[in-house]
GULOZA-7325 format. One record per residue: x, y, z of N, C-alpha, C in turn; residue number from 1. Coordinates in Angstrom, 3 decimals. Example, Ala and Ser with C-alpha at 12.3 -4.5 7.8 and 13.67 -1.06 7.14 Angstrom:
residues 2
PT     n.east    n.north       n.up    ca.east   ca.north      ca.up     c.east    c.north       c.up   kolnu
PT     13.190     -5.690      7.800     12.300     -4.500      7.800     13.200     -3.300      7.800       1
PT     12.850     -2.250      7.080     13.670     -1.060      7.140     12.900      0.030      7.870       2
This chain:
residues 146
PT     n.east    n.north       n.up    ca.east   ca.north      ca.up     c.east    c.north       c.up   kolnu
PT      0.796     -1.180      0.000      0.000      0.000      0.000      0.844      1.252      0.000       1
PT      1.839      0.825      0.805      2.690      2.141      0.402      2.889      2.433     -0.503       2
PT      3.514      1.862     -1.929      4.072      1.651     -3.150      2.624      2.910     -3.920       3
PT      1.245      2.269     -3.733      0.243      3.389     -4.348      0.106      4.065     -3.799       4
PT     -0.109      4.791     -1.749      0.795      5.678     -1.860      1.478      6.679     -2.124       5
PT      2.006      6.125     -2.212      3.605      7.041     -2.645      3.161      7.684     -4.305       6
PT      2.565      6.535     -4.839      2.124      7.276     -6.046      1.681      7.898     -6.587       7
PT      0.227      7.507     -5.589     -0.925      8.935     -5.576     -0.148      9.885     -4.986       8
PT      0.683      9.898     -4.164      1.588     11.432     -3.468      2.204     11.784     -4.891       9
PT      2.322     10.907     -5.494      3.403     11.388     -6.859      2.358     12.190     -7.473      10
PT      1.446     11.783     -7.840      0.159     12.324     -8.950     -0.473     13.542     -8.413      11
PT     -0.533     13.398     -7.405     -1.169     14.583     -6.572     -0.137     15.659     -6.655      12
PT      1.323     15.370     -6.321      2.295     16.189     -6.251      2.593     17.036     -7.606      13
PT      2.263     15.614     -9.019      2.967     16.224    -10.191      1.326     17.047    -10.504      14
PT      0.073     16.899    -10.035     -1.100     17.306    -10.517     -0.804     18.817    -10.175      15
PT     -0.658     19.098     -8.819     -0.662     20.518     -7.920      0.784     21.273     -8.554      16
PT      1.553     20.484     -8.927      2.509     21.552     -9.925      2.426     21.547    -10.881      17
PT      1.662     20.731    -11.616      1.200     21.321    -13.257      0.145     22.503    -13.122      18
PT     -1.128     22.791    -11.989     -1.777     23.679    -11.856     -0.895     24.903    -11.171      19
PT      0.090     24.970    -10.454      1.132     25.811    -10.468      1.549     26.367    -11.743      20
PT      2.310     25.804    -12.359      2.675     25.486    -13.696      1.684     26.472    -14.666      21
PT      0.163     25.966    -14.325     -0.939     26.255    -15.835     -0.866     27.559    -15.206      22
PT     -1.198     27.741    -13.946     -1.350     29.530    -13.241     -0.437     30.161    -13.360      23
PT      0.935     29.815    -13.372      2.372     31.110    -13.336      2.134     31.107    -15.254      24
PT      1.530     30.447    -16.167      1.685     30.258    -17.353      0.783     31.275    -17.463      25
PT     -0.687     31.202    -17.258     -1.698     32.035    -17.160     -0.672     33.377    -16.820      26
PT     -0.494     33.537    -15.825     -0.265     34.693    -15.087      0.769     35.508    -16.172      27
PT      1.681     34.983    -16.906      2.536     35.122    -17.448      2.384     35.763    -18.865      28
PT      1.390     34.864    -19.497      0.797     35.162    -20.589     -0.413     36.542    -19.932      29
PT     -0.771     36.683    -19.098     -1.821     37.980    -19.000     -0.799     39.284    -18.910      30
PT      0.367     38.839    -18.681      1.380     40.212    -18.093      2.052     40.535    -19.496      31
PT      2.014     38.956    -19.754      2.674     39.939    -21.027      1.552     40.404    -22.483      32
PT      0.465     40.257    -22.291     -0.753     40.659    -22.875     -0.844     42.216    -22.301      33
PT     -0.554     42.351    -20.707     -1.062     43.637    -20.901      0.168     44.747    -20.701      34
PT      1.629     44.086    -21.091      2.697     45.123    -21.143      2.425     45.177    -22.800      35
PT      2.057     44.011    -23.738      1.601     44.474    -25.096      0.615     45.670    -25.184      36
PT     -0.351     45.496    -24.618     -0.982     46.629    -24.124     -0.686     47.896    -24.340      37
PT     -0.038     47.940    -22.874      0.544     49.414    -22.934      1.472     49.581    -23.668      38
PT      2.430     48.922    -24.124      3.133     49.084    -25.317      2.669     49.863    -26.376      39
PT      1.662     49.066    -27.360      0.533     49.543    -28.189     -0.055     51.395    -27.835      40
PT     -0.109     51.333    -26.106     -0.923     52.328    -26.116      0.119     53.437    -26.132      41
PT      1.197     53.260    -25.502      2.570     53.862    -25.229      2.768     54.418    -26.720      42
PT      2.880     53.525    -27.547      3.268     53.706    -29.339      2.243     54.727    -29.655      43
PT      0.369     54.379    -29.261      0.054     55.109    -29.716     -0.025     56.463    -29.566      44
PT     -0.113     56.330    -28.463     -0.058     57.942    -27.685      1.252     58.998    -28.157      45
PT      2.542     58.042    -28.225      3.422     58.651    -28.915      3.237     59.370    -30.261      46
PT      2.622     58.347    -30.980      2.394     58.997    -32.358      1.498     59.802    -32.360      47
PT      0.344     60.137    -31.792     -0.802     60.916    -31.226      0.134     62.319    -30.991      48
PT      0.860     62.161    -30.163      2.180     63.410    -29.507      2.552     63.779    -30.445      49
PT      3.267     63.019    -31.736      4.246     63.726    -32.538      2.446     64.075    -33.550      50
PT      1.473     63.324    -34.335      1.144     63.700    -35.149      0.809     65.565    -34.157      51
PT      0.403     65.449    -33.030     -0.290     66.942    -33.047      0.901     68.183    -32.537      52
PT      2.160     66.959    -32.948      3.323     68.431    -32.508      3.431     68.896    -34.509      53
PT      3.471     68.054    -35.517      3.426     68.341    -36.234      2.245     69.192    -37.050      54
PT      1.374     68.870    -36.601     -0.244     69.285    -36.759      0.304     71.001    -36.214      55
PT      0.500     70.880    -35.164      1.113     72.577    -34.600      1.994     73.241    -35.311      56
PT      2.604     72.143    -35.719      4.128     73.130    -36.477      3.318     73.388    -37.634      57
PT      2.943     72.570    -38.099      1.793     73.314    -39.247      1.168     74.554    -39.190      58
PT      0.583     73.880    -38.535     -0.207     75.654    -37.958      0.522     76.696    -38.220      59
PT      1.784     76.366    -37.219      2.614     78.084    -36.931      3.111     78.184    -37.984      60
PT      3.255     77.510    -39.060      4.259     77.424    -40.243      2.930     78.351    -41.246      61
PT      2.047     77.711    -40.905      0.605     78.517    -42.171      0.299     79.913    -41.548      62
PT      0.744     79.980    -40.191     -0.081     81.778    -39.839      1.500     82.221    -40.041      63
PT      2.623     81.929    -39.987      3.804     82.647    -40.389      3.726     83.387    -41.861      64
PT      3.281     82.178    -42.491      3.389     82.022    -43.955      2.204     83.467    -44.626      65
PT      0.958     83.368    -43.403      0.174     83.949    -44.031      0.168     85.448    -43.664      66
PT      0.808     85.496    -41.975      1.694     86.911    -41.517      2.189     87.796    -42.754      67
PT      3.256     86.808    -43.187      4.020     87.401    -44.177      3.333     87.819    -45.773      68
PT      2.573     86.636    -45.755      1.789     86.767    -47.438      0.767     88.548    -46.917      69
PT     -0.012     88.391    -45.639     -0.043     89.643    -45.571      0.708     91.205    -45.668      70
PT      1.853     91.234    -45.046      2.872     91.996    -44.868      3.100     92.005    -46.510      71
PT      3.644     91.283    -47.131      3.637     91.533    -48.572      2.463     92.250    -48.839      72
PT      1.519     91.708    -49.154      0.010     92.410    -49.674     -0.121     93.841    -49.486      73
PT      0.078     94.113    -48.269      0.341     95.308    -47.308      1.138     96.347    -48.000      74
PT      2.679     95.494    -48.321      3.563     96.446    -48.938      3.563     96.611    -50.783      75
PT      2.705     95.846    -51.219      2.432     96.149    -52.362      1.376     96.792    -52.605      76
PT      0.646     96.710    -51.994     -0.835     97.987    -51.966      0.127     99.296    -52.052      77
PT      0.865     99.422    -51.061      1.408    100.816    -50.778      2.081    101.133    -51.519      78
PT      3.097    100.678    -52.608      3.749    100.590    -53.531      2.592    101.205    -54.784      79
PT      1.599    100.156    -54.959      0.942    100.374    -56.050     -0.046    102.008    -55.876      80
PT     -0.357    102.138    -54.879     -0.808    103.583    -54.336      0.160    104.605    -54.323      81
PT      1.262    104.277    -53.978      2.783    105.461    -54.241      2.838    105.665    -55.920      82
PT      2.445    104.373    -56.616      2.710    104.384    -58.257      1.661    105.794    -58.854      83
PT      0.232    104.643    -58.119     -0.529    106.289    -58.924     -0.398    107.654    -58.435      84
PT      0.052    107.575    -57.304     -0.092    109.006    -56.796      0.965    109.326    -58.016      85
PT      2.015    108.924    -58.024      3.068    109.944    -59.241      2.462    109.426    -60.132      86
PT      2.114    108.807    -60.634      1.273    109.114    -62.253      0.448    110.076    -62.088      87
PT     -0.476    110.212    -61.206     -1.146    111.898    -60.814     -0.596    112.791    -60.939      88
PT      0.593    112.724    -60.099      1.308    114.263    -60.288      1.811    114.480    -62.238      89
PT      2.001    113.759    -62.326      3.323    113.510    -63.515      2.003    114.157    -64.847      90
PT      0.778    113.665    -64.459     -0.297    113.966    -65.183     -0.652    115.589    -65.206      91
PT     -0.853    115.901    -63.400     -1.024    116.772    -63.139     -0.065    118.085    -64.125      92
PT      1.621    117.325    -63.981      2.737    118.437    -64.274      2.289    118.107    -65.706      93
PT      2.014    117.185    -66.039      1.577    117.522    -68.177      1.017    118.244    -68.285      94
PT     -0.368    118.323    -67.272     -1.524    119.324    -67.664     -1.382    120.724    -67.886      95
PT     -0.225    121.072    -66.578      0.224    122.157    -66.015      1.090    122.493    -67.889      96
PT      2.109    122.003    -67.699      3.240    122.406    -68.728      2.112    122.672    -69.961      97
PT      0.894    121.587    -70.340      0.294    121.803    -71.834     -0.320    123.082    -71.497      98
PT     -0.930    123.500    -70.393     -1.655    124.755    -70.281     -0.430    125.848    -70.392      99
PT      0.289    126.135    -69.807      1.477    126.871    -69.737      1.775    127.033    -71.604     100
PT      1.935    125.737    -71.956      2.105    126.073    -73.516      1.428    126.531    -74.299     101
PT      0.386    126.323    -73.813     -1.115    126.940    -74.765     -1.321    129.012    -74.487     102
PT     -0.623    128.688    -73.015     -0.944    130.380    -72.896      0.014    131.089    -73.444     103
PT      1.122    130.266    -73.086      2.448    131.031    -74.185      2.133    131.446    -74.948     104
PT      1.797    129.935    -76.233      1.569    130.399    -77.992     -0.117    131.384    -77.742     105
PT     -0.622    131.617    -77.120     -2.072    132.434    -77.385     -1.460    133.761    -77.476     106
PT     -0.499    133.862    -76.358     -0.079    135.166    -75.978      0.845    135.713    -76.785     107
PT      1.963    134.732    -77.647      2.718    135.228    -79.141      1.385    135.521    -79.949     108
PT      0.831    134.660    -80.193      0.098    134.398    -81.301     -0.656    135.731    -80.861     109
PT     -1.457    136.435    -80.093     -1.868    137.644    -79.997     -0.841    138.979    -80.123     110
PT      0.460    138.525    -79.491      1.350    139.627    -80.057      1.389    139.709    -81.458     111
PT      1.801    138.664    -81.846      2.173    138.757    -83.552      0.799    139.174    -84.387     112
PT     -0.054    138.783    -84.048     -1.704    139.948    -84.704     -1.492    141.173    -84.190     113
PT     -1.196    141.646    -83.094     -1.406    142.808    -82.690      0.169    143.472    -83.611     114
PT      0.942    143.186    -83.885      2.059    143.663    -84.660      1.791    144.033    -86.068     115
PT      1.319    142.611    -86.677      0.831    141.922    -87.812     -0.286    143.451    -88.221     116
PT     -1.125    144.047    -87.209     -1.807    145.161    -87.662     -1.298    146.382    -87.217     117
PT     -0.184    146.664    -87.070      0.464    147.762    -87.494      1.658    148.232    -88.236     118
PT      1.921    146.837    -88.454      2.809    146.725    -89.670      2.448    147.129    -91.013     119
PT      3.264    147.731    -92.004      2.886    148.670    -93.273      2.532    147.551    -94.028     120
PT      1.159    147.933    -95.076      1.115    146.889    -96.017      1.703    146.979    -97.397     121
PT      1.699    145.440    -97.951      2.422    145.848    -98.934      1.606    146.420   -100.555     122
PT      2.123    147.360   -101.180      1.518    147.570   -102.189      1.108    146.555   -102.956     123
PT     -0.271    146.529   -103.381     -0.820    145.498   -103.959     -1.053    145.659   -105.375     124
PT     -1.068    146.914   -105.896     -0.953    147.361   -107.790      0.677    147.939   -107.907     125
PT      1.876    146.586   -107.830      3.252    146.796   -107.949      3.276    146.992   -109.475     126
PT      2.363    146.206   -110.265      2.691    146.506   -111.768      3.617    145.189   -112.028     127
PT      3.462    144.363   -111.265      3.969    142.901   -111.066      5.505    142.765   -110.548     128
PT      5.939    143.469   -109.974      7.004    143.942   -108.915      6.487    143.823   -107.486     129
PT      7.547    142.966   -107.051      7.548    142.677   -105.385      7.564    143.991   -104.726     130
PT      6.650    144.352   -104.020      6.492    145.280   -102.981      6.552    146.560   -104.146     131
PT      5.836    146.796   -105.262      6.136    147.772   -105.816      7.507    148.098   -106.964     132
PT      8.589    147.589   -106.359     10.072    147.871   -106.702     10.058    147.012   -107.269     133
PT     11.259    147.419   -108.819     12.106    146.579   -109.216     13.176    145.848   -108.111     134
PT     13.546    144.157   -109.248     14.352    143.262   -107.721     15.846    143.919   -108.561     135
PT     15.932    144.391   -109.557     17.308    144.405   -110.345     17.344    143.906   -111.648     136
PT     16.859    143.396   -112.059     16.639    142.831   -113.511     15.972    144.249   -114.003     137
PT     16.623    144.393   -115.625     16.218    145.454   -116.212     15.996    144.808   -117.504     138
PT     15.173    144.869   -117.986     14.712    144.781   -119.366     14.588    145.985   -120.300     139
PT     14.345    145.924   -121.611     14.263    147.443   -121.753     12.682    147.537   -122.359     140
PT     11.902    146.803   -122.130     10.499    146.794   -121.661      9.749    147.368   -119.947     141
PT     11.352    147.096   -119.676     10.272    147.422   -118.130      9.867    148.832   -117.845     142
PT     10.318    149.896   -118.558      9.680    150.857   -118.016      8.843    151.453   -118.785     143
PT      7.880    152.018   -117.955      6.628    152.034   -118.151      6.573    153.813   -119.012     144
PT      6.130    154.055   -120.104      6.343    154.615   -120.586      4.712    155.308   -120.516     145
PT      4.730    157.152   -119.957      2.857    157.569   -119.762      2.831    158.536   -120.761     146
């Protein structure tokens, strides 16, 4: 009787350390299920971190971008407003100079009439002689015999 026994102590012994055994296995496999886990969540959260550090740098990179696309806009308005103002003036100084020219020539052009009528006229029955007078040519027709 000892001999079974001893055996059943064996069976019992090897039974209670295989359920040792199945539980540190269990236990083993759940730990490392849930360091996969956090692993996974660790990874994700990481990438979560970088996508919204990049997501940010975005950002600051598009209101930089658009800072500046303003600031340009800004300084080309003012540019293009500096342009017409001197095309104004430049218009203005044409207008000025064409009027200036117009009063000039009115104001010759009225001298030279006002001259123009007190200047002597020229004889108009020369007898076909410039201003009356022989130019120097003598024929011996030309004089007029009364």
């Amino acid at each position: 009787m000892s001999v079974q026994l001893d055996k059943m102590k064996q069976k019992q012994e090897y039974e209670r350390r295989k359920r040792i055994a199945e539980e540190k296995h269990k236990e083993w496999v759940q730990k490392k299920r849930e360091e996969e886990r956090k692993e996974r969540e660790r990874k994700l959260s990481k990438e979560m971190a970088e996508k919204a550090a990049r997501e940010l740098e975005k950002m600051q990179l598009q209101e930089k971008a658009e800072v500046k696309y303003n600031e340009w806009l800004k300084k080309k308005r003012a540019e293009e407003a500096e342009k017409k103002k001197k095309e104004k003036e430049k218009e203005k100084e044409r207008e000025a100079e064409l009027q200036e020219k117009k009063a000039r020539s009115e104001k010759v052009f009225k001298e030279w009439l006002h001259n123009a009528r007190n200047k002597p006229r020229p004889v108009l029955n020369g007898y076909g002689f410039p201003h009356g007078k022989s130019t120097g040519l003598y024929f011996c027709y030309m004089y007029v015999v009364t």
